[in-house]
mmCIF entry with sequence, helices, sheets and N, C-alpha, C, O atoms, coordinates in Angstrom:
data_MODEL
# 
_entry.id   MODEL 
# 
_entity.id                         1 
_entity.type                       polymer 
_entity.pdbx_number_of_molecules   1 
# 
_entity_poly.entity_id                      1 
_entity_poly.type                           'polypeptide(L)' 
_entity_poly.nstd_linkage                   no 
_entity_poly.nstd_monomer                   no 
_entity_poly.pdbx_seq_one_letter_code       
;(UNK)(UNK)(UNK)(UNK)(UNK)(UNK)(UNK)(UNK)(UNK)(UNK)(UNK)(UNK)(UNK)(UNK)(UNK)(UNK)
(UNK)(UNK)(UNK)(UNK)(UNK)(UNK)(UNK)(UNK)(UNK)(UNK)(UNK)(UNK)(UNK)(UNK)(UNK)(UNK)
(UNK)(UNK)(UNK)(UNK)(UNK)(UNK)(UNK)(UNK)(UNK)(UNK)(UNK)(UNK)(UNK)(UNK)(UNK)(UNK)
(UNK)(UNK)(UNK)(UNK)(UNK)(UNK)(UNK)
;
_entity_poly.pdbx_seq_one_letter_code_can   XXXXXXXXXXXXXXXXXXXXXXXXXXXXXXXXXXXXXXXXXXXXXXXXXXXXXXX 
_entity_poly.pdbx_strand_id                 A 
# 
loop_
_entity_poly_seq.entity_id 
_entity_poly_seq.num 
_entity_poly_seq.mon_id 
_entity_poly_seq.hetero 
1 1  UNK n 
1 2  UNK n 
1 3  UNK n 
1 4  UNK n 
1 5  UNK n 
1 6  UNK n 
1 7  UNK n 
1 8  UNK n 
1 9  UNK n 
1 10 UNK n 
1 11 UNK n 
1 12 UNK n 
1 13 UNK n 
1 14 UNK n 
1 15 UNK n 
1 16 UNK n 
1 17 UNK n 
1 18 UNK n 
1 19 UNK n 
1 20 UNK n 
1 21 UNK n 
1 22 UNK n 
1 23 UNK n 
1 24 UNK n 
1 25 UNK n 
1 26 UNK n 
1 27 UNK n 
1 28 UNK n 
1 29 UNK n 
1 30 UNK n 
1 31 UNK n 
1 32 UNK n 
1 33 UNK n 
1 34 UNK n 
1 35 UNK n 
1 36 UNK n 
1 37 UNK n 
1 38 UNK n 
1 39 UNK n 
1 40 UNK n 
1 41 UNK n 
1 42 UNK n 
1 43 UNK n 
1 44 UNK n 
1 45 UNK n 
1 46 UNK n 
1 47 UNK n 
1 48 UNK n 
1 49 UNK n 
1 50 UNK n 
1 51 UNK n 
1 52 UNK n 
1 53 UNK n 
1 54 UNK n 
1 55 UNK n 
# 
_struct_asym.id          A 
_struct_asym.entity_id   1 
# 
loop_
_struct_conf.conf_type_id 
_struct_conf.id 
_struct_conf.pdbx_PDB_helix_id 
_struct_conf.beg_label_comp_id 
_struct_conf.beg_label_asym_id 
_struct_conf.beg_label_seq_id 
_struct_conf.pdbx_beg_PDB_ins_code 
_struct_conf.end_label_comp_id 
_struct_conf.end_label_asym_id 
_struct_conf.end_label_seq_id 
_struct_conf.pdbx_end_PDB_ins_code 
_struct_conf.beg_auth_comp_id 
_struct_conf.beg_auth_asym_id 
_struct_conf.beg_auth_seq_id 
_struct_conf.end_auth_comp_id 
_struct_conf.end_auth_asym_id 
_struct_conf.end_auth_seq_id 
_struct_conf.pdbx_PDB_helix_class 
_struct_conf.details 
_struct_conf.pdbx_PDB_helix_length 
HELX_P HELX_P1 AA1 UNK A 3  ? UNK A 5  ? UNK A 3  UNK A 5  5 ? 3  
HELX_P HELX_P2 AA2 UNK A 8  ? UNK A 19 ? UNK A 8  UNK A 19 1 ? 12 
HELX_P HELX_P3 AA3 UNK A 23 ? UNK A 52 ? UNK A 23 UNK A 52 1 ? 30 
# 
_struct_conf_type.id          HELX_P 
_struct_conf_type.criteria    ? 
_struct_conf_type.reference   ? 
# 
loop_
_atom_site.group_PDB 
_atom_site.id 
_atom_site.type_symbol 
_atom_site.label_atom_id 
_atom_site.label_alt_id 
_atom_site.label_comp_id 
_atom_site.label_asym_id 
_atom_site.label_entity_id 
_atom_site.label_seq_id 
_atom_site.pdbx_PDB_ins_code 
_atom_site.Cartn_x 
_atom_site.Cartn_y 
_atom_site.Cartn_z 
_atom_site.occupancy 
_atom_site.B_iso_or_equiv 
_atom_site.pdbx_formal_charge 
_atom_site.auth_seq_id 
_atom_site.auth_comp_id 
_atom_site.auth_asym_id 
_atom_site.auth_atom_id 
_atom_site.pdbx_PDB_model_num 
ATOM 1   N N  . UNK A 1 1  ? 159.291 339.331 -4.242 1.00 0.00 ? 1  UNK A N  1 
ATOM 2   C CA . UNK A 1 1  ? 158.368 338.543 -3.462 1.00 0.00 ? 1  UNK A CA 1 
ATOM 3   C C  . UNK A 1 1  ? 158.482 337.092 -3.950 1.00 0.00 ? 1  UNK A C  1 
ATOM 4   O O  . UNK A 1 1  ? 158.243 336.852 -5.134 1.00 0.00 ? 1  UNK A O  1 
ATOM 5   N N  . UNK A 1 2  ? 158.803 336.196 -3.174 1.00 0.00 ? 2  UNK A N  1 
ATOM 6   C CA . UNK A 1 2  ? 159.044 334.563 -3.159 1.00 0.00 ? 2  UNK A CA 1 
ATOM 7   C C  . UNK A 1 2  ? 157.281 334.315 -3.328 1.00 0.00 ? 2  UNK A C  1 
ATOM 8   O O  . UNK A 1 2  ? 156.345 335.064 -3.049 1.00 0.00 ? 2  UNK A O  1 
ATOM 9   N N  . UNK A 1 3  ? 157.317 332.872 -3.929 1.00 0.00 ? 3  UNK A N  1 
ATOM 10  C CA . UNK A 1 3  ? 156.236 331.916 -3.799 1.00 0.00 ? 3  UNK A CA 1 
ATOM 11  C C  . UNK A 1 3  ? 156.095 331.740 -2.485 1.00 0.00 ? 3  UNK A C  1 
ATOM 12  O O  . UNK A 1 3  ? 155.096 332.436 -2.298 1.00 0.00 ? 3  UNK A O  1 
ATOM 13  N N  . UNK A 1 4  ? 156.321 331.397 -1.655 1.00 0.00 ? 4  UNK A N  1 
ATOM 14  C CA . UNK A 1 4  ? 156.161 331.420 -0.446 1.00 0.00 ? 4  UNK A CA 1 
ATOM 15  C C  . UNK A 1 4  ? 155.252 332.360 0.423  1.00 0.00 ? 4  UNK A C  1 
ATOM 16  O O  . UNK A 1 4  ? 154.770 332.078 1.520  1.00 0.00 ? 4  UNK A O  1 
ATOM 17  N N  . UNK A 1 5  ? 155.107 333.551 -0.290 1.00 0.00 ? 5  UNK A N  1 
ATOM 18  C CA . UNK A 1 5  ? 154.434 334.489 0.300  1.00 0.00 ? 5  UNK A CA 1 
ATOM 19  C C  . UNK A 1 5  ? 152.848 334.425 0.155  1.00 0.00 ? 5  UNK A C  1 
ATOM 20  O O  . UNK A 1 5  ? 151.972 334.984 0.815  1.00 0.00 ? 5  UNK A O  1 
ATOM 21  N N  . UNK A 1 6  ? 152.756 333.345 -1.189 1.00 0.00 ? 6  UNK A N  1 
ATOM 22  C CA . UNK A 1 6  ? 151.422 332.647 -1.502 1.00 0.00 ? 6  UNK A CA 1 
ATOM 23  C C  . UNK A 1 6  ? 150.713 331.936 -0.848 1.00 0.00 ? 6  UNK A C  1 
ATOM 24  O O  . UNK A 1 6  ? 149.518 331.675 -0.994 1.00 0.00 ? 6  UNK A O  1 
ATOM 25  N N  . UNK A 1 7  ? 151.786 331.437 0.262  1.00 0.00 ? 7  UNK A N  1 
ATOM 26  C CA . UNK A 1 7  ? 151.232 330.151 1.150  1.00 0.00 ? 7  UNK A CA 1 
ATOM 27  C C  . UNK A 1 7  ? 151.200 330.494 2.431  1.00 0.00 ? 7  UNK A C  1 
ATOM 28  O O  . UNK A 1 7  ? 150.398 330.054 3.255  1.00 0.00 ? 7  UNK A O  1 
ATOM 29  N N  . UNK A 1 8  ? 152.202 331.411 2.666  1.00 0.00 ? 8  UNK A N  1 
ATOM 30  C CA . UNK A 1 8  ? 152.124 331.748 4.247  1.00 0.00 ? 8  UNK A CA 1 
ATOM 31  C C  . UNK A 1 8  ? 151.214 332.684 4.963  1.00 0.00 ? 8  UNK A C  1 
ATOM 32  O O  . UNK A 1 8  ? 150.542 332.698 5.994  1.00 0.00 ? 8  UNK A O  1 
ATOM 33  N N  . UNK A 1 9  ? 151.595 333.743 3.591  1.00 0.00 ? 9  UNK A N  1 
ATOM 34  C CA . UNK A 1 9  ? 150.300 335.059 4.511  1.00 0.00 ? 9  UNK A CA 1 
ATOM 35  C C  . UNK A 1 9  ? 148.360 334.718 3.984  1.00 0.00 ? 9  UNK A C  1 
ATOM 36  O O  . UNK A 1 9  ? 147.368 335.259 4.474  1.00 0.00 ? 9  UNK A O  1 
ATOM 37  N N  . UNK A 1 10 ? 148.404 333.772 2.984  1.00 0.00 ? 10 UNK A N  1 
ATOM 38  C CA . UNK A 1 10 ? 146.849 333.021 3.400  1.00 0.00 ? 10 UNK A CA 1 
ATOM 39  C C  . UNK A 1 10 ? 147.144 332.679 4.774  1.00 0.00 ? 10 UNK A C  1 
ATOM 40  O O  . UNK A 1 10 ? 146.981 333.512 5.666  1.00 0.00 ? 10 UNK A O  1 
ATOM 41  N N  . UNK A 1 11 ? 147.575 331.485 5.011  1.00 0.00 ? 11 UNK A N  1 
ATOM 42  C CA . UNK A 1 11 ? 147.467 330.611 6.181  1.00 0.00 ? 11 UNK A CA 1 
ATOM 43  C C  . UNK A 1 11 ? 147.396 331.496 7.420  1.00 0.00 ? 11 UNK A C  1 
ATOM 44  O O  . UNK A 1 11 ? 146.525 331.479 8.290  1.00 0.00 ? 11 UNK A O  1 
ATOM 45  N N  . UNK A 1 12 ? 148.299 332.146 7.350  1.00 0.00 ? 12 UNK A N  1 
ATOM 46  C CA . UNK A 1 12 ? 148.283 333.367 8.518  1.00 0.00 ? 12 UNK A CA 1 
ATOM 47  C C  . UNK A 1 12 ? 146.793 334.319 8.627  1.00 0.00 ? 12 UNK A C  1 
ATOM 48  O O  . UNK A 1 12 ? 146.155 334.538 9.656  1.00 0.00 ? 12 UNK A O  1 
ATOM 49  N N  . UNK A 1 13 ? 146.517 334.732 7.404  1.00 0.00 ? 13 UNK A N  1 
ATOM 50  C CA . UNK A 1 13 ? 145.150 335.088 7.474  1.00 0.00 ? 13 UNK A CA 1 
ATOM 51  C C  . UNK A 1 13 ? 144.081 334.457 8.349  1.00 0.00 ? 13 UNK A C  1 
ATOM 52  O O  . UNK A 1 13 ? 143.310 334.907 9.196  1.00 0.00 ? 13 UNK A O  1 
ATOM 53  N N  . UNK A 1 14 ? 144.356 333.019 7.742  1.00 0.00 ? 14 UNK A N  1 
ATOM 54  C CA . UNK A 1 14 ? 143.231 332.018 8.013  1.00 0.00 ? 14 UNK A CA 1 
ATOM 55  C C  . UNK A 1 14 ? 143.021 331.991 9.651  1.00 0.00 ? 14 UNK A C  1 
ATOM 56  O O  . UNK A 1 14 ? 142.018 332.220 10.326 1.00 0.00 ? 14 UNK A O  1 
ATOM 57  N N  . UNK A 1 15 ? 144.594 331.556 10.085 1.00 0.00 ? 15 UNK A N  1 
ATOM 58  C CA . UNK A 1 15 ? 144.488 331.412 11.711 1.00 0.00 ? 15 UNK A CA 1 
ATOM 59  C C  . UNK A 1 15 ? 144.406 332.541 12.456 1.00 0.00 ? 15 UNK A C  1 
ATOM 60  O O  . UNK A 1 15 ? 144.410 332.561 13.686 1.00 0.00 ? 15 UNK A O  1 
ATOM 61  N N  . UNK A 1 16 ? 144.331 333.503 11.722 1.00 0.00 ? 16 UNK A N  1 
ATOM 62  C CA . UNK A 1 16 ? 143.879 334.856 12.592 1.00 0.00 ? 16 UNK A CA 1 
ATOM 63  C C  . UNK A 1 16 ? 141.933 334.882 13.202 1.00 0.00 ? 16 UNK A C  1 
ATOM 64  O O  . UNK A 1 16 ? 141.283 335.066 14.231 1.00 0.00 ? 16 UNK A O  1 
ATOM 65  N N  . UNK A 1 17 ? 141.716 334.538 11.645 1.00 0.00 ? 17 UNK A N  1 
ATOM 66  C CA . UNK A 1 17 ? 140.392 334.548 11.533 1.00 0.00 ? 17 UNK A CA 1 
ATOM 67  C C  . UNK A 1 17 ? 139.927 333.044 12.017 1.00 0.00 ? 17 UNK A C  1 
ATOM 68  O O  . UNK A 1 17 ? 138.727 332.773 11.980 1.00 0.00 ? 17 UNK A O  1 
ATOM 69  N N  . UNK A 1 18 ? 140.647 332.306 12.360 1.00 0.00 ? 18 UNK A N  1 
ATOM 70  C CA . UNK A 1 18 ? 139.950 331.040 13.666 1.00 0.00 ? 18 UNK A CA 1 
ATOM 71  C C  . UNK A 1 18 ? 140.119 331.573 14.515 1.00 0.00 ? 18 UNK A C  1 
ATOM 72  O O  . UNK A 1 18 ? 139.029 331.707 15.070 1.00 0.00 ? 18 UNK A O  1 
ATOM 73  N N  . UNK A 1 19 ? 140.969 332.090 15.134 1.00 0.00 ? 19 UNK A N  1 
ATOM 74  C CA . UNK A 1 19 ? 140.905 331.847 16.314 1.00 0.00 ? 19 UNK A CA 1 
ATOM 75  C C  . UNK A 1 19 ? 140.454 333.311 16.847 1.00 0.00 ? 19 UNK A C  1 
ATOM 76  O O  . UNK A 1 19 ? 140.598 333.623 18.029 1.00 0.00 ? 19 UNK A O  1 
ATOM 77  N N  . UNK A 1 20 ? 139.957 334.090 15.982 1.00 0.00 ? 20 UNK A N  1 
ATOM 78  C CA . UNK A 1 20 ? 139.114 334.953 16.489 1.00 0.00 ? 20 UNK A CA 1 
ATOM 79  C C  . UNK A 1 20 ? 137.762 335.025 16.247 1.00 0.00 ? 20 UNK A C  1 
ATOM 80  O O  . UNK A 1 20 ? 137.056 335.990 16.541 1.00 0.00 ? 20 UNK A O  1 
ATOM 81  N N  . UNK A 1 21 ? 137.366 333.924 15.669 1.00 0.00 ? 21 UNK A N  1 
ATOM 82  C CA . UNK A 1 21 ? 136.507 333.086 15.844 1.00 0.00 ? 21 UNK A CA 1 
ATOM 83  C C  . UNK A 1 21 ? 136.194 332.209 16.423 1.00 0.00 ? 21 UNK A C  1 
ATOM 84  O O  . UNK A 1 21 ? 135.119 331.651 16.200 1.00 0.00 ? 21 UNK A O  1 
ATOM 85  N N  . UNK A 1 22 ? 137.327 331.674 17.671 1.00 0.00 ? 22 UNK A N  1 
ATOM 86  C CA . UNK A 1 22 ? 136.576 330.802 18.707 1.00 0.00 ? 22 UNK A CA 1 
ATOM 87  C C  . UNK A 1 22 ? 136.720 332.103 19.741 1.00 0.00 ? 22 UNK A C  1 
ATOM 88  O O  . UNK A 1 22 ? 135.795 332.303 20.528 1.00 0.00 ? 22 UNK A O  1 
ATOM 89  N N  . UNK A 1 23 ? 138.000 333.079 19.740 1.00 0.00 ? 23 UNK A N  1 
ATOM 90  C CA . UNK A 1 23 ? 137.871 333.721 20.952 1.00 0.00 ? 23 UNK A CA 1 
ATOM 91  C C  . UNK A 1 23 ? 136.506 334.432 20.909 1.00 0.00 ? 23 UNK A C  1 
ATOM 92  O O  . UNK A 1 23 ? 135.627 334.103 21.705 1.00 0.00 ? 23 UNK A O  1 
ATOM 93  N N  . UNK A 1 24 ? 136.331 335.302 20.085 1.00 0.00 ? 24 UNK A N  1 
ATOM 94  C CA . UNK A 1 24 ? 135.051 336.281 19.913 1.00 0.00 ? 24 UNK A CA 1 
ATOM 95  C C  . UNK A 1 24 ? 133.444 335.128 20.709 1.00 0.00 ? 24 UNK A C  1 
ATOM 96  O O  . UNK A 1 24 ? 132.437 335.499 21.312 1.00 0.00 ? 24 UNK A O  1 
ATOM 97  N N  . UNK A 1 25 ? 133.878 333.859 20.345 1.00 0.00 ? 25 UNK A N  1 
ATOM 98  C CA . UNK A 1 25 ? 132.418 332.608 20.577 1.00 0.00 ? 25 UNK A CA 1 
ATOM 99  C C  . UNK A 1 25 ? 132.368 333.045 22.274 1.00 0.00 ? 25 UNK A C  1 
ATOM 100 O O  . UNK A 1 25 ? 131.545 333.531 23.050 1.00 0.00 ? 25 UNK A O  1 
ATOM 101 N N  . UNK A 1 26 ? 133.853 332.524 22.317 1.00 0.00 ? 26 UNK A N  1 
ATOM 102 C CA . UNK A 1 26 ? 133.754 332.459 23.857 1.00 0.00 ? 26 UNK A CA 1 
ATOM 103 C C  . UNK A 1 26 ? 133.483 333.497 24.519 1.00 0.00 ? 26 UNK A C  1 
ATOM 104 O O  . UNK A 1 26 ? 133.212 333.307 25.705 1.00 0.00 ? 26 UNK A O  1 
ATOM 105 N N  . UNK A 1 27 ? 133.457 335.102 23.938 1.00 0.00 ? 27 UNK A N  1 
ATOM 106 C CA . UNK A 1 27 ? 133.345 335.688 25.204 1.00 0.00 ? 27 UNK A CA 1 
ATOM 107 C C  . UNK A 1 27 ? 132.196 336.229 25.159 1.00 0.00 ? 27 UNK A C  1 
ATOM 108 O O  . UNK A 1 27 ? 131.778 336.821 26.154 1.00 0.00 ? 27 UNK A O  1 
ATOM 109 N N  . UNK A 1 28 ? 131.286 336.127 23.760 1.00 0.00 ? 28 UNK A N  1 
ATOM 110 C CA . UNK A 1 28 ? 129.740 336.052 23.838 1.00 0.00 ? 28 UNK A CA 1 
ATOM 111 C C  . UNK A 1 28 ? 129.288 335.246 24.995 1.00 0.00 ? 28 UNK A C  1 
ATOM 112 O O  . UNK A 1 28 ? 128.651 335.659 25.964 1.00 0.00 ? 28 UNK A O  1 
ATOM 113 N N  . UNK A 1 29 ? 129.788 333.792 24.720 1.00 0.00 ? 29 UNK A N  1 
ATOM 114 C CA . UNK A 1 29 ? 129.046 332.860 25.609 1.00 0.00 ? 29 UNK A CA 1 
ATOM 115 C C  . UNK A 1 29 ? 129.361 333.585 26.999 1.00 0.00 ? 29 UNK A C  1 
ATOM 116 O O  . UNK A 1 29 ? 128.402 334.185 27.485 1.00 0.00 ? 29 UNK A O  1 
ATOM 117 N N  . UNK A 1 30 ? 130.450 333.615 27.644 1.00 0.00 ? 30 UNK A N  1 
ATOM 118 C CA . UNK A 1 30 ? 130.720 334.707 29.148 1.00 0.00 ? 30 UNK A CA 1 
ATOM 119 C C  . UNK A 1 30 ? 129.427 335.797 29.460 1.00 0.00 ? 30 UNK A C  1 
ATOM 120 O O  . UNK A 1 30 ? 128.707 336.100 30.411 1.00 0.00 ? 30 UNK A O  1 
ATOM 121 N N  . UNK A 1 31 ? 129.585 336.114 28.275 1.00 0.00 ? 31 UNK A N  1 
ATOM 122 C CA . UNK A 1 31 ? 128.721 337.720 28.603 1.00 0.00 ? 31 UNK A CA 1 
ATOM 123 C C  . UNK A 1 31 ? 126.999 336.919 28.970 1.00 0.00 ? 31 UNK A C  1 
ATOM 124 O O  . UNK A 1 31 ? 126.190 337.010 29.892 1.00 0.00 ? 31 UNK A O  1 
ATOM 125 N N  . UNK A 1 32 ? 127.063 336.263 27.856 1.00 0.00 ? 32 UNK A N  1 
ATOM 126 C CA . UNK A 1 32 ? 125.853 335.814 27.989 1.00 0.00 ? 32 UNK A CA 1 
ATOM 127 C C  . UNK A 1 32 ? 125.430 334.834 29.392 1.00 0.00 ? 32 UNK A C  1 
ATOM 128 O O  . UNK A 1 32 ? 124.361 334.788 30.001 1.00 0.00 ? 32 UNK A O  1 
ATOM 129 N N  . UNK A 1 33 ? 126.266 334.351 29.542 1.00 0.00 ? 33 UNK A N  1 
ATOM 130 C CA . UNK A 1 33 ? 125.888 333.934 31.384 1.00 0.00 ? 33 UNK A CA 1 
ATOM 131 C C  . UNK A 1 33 ? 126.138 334.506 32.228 1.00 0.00 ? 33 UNK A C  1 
ATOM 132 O O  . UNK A 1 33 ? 125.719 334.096 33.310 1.00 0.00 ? 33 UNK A O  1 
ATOM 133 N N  . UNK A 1 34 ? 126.943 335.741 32.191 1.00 0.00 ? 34 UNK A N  1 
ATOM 134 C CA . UNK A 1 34 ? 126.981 336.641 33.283 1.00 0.00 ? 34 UNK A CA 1 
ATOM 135 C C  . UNK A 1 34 ? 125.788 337.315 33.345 1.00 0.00 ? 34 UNK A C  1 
ATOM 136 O O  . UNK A 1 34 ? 125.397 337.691 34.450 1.00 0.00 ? 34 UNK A O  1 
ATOM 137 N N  . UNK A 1 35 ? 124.940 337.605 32.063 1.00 0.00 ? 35 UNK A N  1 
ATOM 138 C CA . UNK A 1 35 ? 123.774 338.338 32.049 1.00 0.00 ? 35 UNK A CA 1 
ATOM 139 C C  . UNK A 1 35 ? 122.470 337.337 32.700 1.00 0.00 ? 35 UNK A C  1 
ATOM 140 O O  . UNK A 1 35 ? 121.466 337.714 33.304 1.00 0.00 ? 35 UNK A O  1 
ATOM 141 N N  . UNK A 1 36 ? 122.751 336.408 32.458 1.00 0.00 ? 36 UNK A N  1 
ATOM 142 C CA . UNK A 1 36 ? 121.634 335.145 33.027 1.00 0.00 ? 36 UNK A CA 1 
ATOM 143 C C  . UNK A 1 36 ? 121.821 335.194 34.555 1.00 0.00 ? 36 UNK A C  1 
ATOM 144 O O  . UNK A 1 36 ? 120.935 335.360 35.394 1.00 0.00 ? 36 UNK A O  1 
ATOM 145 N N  . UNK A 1 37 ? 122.932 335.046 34.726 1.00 0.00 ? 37 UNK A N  1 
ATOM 146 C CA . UNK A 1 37 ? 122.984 334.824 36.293 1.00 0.00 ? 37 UNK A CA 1 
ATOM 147 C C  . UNK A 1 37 ? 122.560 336.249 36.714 1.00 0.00 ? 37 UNK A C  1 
ATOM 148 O O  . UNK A 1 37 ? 121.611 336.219 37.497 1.00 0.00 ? 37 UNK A O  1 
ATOM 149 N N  . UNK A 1 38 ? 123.060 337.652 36.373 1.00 0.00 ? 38 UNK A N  1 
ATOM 150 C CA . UNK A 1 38 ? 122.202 338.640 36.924 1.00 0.00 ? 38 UNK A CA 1 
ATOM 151 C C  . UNK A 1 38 ? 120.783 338.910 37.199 1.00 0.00 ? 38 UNK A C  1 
ATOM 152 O O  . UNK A 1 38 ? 120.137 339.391 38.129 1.00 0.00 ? 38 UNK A O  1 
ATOM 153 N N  . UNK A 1 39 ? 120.474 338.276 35.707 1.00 0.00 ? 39 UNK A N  1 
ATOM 154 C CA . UNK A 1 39 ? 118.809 338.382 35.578 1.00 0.00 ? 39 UNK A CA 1 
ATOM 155 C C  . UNK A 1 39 ? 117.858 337.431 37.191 1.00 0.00 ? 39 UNK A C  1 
ATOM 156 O O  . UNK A 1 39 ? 116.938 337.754 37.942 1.00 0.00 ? 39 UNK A O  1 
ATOM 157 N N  . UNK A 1 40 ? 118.929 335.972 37.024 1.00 0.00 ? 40 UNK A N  1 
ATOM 158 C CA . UNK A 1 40 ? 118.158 335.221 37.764 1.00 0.00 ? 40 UNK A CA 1 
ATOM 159 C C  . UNK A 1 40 ? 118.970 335.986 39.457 1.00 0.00 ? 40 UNK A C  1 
ATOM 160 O O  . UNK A 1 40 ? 117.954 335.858 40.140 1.00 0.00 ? 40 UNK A O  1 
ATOM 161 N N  . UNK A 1 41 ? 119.536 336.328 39.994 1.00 0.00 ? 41 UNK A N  1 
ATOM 162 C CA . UNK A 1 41 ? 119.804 337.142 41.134 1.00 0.00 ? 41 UNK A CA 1 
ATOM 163 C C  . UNK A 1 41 ? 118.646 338.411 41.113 1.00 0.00 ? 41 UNK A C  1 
ATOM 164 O O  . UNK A 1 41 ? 118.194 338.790 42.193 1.00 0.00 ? 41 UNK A O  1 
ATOM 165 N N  . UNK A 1 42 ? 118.349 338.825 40.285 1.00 0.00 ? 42 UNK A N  1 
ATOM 166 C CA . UNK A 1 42 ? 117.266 340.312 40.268 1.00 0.00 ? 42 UNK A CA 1 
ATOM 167 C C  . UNK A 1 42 ? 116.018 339.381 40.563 1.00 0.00 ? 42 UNK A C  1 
ATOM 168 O O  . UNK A 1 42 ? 115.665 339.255 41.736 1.00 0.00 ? 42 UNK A O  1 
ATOM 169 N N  . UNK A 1 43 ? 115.464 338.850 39.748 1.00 0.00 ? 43 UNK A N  1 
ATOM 170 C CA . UNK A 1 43 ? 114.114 337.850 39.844 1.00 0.00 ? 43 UNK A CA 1 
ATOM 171 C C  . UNK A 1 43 ? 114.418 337.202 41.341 1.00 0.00 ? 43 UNK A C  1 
ATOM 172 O O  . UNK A 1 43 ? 113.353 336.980 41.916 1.00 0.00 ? 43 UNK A O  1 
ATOM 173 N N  . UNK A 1 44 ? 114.945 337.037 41.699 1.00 0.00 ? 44 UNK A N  1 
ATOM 174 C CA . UNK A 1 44 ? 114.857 336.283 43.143 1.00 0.00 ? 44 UNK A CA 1 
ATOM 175 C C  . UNK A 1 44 ? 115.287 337.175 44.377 1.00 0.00 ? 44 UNK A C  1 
ATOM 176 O O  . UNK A 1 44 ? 115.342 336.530 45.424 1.00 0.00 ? 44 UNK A O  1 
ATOM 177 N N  . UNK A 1 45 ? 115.571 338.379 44.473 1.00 0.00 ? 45 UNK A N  1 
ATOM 178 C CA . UNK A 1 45 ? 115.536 339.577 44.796 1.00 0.00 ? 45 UNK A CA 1 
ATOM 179 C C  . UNK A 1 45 ? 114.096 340.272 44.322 1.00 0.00 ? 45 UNK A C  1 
ATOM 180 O O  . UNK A 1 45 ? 113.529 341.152 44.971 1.00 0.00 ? 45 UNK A O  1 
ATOM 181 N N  . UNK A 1 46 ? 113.761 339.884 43.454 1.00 0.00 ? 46 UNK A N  1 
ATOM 182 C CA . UNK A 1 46 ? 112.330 340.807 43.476 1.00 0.00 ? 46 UNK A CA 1 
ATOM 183 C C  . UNK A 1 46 ? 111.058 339.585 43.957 1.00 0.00 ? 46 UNK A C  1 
ATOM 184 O O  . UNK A 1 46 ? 109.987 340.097 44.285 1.00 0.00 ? 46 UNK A O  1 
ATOM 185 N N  . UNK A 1 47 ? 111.117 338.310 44.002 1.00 0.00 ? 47 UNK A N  1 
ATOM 186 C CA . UNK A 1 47 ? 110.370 337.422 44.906 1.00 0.00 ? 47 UNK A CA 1 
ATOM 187 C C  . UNK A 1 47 ? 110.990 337.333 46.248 1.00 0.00 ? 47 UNK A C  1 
ATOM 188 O O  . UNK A 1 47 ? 110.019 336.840 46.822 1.00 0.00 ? 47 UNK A O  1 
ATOM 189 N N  . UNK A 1 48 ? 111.824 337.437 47.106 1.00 0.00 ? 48 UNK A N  1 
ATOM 190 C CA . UNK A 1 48 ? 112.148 337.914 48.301 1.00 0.00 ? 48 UNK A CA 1 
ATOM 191 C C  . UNK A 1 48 ? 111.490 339.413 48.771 1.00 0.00 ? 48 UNK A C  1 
ATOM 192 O O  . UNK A 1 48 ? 111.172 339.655 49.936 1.00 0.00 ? 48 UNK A O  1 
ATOM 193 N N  . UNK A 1 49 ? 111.364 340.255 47.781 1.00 0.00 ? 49 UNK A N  1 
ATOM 194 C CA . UNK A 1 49 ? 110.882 341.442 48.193 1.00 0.00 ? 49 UNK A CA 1 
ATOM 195 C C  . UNK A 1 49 ? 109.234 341.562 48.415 1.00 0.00 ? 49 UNK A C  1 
ATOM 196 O O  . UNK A 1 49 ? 108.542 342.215 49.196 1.00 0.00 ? 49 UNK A O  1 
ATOM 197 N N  . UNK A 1 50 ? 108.925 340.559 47.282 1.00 0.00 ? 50 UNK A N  1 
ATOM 198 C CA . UNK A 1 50 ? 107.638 340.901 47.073 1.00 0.00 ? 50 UNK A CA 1 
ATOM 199 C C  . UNK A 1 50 ? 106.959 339.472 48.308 1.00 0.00 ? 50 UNK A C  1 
ATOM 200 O O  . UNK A 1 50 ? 105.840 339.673 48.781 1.00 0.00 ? 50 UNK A O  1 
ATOM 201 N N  . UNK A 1 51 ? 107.737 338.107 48.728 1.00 0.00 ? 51 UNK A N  1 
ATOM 202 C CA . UNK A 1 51 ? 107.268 337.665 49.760 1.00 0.00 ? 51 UNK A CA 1 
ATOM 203 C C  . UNK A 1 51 ? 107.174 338.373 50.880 1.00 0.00 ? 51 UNK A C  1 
ATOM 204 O O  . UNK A 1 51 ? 106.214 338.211 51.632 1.00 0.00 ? 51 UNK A O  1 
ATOM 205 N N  . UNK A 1 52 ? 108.654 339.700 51.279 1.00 0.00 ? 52 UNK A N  1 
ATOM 206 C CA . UNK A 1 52 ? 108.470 340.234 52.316 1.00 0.00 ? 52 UNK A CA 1 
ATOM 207 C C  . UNK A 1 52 ? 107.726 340.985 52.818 1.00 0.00 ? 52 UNK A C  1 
ATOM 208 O O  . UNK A 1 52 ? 107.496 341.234 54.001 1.00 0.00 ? 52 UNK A O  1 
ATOM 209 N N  . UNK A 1 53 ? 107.308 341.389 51.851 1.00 0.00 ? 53 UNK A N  1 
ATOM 210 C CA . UNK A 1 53 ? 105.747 343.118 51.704 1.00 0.00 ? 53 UNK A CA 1 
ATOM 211 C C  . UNK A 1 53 ? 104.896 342.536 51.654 1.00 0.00 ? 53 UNK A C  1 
ATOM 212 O O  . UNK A 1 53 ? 103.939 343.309 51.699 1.00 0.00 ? 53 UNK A O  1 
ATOM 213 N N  . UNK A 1 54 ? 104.401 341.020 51.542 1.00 0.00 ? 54 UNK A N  1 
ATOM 214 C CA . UNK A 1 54 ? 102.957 340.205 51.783 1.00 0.00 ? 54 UNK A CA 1 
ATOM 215 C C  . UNK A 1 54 ? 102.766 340.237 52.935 1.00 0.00 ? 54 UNK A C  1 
ATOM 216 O O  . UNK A 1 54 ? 101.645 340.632 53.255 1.00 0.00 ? 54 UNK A O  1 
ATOM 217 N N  . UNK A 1 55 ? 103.779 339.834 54.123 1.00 0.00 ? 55 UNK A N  1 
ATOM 218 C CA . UNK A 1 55 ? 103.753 339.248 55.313 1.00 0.00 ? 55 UNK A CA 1 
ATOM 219 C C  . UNK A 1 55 ? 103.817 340.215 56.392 1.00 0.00 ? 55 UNK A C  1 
ATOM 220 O O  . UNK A 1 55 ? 103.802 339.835 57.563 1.00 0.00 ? 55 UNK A O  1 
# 
């Protein structure tokens, strides 16, 4: 095993663990506005329903 192996498979570590640390960010954030926009489609589906059963 070369010196080299000191420097590369950190670094390699490292950029594994960025960038599955921005991917993992990003697809929280996705999930998390796909769930918002559902919520706010249900809530405005349930005030359409509930204006229509007043009238």
């Amino acid at each position: 095993m070369t010196s080299a192996h000191f420097i590369y498979i950190p670094m390699l570590l490292l950029v594994g663990i960025v960038l599955g640390f921005v991917l993992g960010g990003r697809a929280a954030r996705d999930a998390y506005e796909l769930q918002r926009k559902k919520d706010e489609a249900r809530a405005a589906a349930r005030a359409e329903r509930e204006s229509a059963g007043k009238s």
